[in-house]
Wavefront OBJ file of the C-alpha trace (Angstrom):
o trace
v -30.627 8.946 38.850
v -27.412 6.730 39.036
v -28.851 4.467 35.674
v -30.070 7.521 33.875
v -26.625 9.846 34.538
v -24.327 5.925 32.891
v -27.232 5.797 30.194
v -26.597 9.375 29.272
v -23.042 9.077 29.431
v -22.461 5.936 27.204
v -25.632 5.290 25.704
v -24.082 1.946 24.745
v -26.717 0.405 22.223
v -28.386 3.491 22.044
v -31.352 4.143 24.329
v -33.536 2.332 21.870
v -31.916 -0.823 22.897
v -31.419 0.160 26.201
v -35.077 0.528 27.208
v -36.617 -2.160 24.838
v -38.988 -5.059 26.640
v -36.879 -7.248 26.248
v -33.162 -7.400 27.485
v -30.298 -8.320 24.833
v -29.020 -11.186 26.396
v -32.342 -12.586 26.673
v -32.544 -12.118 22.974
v -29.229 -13.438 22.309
v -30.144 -16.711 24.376
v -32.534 -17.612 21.786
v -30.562 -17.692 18.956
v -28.582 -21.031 17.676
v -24.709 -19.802 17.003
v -25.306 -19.022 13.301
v -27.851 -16.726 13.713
v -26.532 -14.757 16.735
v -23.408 -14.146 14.630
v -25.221 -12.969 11.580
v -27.709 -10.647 13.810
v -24.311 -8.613 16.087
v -22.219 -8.940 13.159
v -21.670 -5.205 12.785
v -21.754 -4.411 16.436
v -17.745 -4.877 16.439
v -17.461 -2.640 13.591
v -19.407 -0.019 14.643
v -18.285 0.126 18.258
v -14.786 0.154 16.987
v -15.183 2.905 14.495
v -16.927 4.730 17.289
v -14.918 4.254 19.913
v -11.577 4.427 18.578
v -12.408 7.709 17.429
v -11.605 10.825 19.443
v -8.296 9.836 20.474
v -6.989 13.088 19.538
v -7.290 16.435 18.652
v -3.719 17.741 17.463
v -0.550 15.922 16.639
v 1.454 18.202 19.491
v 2.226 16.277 22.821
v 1.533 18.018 26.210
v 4.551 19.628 28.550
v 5.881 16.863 30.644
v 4.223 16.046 34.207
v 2.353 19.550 33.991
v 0.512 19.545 30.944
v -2.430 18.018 30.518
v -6.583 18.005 29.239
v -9.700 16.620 30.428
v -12.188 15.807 27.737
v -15.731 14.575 26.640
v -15.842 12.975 23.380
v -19.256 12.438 21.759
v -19.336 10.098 18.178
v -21.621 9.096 16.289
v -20.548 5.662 14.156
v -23.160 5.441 10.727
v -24.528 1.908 9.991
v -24.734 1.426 6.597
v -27.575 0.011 5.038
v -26.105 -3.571 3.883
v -25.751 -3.996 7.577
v -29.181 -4.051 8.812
v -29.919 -7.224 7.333
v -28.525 -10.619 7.677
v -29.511 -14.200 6.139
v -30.769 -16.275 8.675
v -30.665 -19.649 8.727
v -33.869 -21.648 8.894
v -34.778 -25.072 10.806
v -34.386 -28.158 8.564
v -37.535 -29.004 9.295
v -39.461 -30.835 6.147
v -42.679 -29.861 5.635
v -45.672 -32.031 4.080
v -47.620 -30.108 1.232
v -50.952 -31.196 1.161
v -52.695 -33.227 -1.581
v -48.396 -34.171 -2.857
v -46.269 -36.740 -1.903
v -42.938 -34.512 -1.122
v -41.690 -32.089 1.373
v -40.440 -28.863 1.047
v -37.756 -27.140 3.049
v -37.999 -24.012 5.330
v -35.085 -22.753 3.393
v -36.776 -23.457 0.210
v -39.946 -21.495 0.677
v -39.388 -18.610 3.131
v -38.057 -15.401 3.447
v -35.265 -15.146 5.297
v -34.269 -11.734 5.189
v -33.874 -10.551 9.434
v -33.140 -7.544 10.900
v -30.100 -7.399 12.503
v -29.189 -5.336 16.023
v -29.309 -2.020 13.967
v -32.131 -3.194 11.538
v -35.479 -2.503 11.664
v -38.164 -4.294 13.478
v -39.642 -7.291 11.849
v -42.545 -9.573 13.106
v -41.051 -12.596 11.776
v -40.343 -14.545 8.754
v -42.900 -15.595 6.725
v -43.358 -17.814 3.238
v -42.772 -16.606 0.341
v -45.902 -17.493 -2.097
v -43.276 -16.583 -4.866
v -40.610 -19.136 -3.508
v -43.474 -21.830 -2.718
v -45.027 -21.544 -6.588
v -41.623 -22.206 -8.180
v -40.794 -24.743 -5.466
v -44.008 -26.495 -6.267
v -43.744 -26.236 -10.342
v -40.159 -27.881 -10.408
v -41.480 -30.438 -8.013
v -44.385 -31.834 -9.883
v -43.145 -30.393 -13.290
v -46.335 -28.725 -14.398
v -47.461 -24.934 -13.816
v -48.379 -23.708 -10.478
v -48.927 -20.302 -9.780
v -48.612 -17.978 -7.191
v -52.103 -17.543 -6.062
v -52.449 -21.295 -5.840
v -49.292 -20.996 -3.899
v -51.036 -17.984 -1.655
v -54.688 -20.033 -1.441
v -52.346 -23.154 -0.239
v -50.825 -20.762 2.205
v -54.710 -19.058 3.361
v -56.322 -23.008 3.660
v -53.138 -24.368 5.767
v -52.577 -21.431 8.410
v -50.944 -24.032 10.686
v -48.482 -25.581 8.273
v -46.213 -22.776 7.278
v -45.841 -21.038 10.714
v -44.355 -17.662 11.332
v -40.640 -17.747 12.533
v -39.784 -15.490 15.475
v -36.899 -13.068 15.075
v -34.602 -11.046 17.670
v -35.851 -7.426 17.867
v -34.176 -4.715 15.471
v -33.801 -1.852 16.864
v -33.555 0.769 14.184
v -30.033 2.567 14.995
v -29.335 4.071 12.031
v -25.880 5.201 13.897
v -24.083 4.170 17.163
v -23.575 6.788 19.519
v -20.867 7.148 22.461
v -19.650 9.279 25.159
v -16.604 9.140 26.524
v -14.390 10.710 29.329
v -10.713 10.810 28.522
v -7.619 12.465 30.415
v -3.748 13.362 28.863
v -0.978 13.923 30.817
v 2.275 14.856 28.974
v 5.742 12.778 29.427
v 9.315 13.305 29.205
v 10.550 13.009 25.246
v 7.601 14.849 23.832
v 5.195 12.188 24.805
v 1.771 11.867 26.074
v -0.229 8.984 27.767
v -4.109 8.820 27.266
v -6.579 7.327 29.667
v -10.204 6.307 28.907
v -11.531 4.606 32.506
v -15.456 3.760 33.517
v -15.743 1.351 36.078
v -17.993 -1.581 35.926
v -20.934 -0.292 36.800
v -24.964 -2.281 36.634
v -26.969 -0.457 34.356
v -29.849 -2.554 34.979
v -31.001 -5.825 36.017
v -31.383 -7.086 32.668
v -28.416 -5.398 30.876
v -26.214 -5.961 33.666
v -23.031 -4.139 34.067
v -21.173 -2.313 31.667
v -17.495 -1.074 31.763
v -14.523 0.345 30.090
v -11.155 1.139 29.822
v -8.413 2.544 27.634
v -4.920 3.665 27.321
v -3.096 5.451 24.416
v 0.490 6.664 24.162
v 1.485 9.199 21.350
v 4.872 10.485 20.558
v 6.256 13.425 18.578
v 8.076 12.880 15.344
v 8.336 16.096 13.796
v 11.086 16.560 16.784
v 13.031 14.426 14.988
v 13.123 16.738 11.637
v 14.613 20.282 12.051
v 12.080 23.245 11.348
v 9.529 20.727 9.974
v 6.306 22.942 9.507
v 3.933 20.526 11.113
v 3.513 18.848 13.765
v 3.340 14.835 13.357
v 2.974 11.880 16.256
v 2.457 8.320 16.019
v -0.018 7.061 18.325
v -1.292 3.749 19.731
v -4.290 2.940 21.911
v -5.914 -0.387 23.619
v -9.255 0.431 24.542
v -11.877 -3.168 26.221
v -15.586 -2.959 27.386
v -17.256 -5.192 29.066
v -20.920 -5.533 28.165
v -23.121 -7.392 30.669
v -21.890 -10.856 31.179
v -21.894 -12.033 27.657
v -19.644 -10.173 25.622
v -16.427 -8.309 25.762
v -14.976 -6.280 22.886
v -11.049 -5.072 22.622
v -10.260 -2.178 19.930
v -6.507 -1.357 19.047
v -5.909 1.285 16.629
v -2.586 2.798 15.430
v -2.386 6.469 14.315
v -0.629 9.004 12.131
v -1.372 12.486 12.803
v -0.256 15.598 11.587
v -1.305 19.121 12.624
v -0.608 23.122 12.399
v -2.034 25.827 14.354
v -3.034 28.853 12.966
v -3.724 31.507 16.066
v -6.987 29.892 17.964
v -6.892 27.037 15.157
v -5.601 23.948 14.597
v -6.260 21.682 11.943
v -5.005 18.063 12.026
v -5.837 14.924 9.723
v -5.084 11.208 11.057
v -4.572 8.367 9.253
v -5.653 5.186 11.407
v -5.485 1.290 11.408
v -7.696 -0.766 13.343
v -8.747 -3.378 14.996
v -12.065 -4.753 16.772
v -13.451 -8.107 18.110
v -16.095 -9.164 20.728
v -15.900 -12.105 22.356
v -19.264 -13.447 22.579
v -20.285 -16.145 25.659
v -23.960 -16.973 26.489
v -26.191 -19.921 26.806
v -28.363 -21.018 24.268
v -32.114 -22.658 25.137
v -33.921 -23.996 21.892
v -37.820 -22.667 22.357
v -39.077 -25.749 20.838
v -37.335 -28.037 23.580
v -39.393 -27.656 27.070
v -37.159 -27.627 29.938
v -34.278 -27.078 27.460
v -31.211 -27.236 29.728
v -28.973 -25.029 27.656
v -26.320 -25.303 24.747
v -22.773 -23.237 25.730
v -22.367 -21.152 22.787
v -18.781 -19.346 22.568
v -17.479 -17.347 19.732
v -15.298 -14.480 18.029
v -16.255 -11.950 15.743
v -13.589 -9.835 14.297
v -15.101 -5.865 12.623
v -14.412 -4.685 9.519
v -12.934 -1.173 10.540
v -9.137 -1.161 8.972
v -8.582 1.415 8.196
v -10.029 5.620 8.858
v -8.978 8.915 7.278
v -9.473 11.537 9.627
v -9.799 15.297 8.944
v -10.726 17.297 12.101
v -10.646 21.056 13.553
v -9.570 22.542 16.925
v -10.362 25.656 18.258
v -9.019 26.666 21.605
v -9.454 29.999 23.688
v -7.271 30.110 26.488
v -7.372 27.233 28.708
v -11.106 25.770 26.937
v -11.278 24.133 23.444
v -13.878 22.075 21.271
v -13.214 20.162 18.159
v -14.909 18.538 15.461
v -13.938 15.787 13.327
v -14.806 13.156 10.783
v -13.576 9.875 9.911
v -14.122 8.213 6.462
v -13.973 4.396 6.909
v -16.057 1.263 6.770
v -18.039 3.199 8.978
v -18.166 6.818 8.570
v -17.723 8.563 12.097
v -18.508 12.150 13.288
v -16.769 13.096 16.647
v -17.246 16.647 18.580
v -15.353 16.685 21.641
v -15.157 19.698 24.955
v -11.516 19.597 26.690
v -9.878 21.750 29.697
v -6.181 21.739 28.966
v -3.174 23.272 30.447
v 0.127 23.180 28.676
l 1 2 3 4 5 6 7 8 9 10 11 12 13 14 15 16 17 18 19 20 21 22 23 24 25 26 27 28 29 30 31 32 33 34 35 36 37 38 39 40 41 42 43 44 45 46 47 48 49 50 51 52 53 54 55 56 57 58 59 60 61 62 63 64 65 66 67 68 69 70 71 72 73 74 75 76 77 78 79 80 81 82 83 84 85 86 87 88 89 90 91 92 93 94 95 96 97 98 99 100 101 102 103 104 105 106 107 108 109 110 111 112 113 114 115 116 117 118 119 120 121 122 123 124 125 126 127 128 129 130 131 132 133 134 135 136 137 138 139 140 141 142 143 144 145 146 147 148 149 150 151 152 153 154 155 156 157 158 159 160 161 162 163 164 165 166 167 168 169 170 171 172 173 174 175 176 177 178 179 180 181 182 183 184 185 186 187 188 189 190 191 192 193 194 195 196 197 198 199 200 201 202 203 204 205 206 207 208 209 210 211 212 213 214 215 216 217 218 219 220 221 222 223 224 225 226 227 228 229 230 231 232 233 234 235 236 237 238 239 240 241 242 243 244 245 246 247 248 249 250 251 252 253 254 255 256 257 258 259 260 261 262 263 264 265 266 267 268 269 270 271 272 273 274 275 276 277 278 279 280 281 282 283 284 285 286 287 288 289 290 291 292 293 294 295 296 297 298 299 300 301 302 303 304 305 306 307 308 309 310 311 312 313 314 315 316 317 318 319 320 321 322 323 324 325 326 327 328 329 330 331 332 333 334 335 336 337 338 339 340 341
């Protein structure tokens, strides 16, 4: 109950990844530093488009010490499709053609299109009898064709060897949930509060935790009978993702908002930040007993910058809102709150 109840709650990776048969960091383990990078590459942009999304859901500030809300946000960060993909990079291995007197490179003469995280499953890379016939022609300098390039391939199943890829996992967008508490402050503040503590989803995954902290402050209170309501906000936000990589997300916001009865609109214009910090141990398959390579690295996302537009409709002391972010990665958030001033 406990794994399913934080799997439900976060669904960090999505379930896909969470229940595949292999754990990530296994995965990750396998892969020389070039080729981890290229396949989590858009894991810090989509985690921080996600998560720093939701940090509001109207520009006014809560009544000091007694105001406050308790809320669930759900988002959903799109992928896009020049993300599922990545180059990756081959062995320099040479390899003999039979019946010449050269060798051709992996690089030369394979595909090397791989899925990354999001992307879809792939088997492994294979040659390219396209790449191998042109490879071959400006070799020798005389015609060779692609089905003598596929009948080389049939006759020498042992020479040009399939190349084992980390597992795609077709996400096609990156869900959260998240808890999050507001308590107002003196000066037409508020502080925000995302907390889950490290907890071990599984043996494999390990544990996974976060936390986060926002403060926003009125500046409409600044302008006499301004018509909207406008804050400036700023929020840290770190998880901690099994024992290999940590991400931090800042994000600073503009928001502006007007309520009308039971609704409020409010728009949000947000720059951002994301990076995971990436720490495993590498162990090359082809070396037996392969004590291990340290691999350390940074990757920084590509979410700058969002436009948000979002509504909020509250009855009483309950209220839901909806909203959607236009970015690097487009993000829809719905979010449930219990507020009180």
């Amino acid at each position: 109950m406990k794994k399913l109840f934080i799997l439900a709650l976060i669904l960090v990776f999505s379930t896909s990844l969470a229940f595949a048969d292999d754990s990530f960091q296994e995965e990750l383990q396998k892969l020389a530093e070039d080729n981890a990078r290229g396949y989590i590459f858009p894991a810090p942009t989509a985690f921080g488009s996600a998560i720093n999304s939701g940090l509001f859901h109207t520009a006014k500030t809560h009544a000091p010490f007694l105001g406050f809300d308790i809320s669930f946000k759900m988002m959903l960060a799109m992928v896009p499709d020049e993300d599922m993909t990545f180059d990756f990079a081959l062995p320099s291995d040479p390899i003999s053609i039979p019946g010449y007197n050269f060798s051709l490179s992996m690089a030369d003469i394979y595909d090397n299109e791989a899925p990354t995280l999001f992307g879809e499953f792939k088997d492994g890379l294979t040659i390219d009898p396209v790449l191998l016939a042109q490879v071959i022609e400006d070799s020798i300098g005389s015609p060779f064709t692609e089905e003598q390039a596929q009948q080389l391939i049939d006759n020498n199943p042992g020479l040009f060897p399939i190349i084992p890829l980390p597992p795609g996992y077709d996400i096609k967008g990156l869900p959260l949930m998240i808890p999050q508490v507001s308590f107002g402050l003196p000066m037409k503040s508020e502080v925000m509060l995302r907390f889950f503590p490290k907890t071990e989803i599984s043996e494999d995954m390990g544990e996974f935790g976060f936390f986060g902290i926002g403060l926003k402050h009125s500046i409409s209170q600044y302008i006499p009978l301004f018509p909207v309501s406008v804050s400036a906000q700023f929020a840290y936000q770190s998880i901690n993702f099994g024992d290999i990589i940590t991400s931090n997300h800042t994000a600073f916001n503009i928001i502006a908002s007007k309520g009308l009865v039971l609704f409020t609109p409010y728009v949000g214009l947000g720059f951002e930040s994301s990076s995971f910090e990436v720490d495993y141990t590498y162990y090359n398959p082809n070396i037996p007993n392969d004590p291990g390579t340290p691999i350390k690295f940074d990757i920084d996302g590509e979410n700058n910058f969002h436009m948000r537009f979002g509504v909020n409709f509250k009855l009483l002391l309950i209220g839901i809102n909806a909203e959607y972010a236009m970015g690097k990665y487009d993000v829809v958030t719905v979010g449930a709150y219990i507020t009180f001033f």
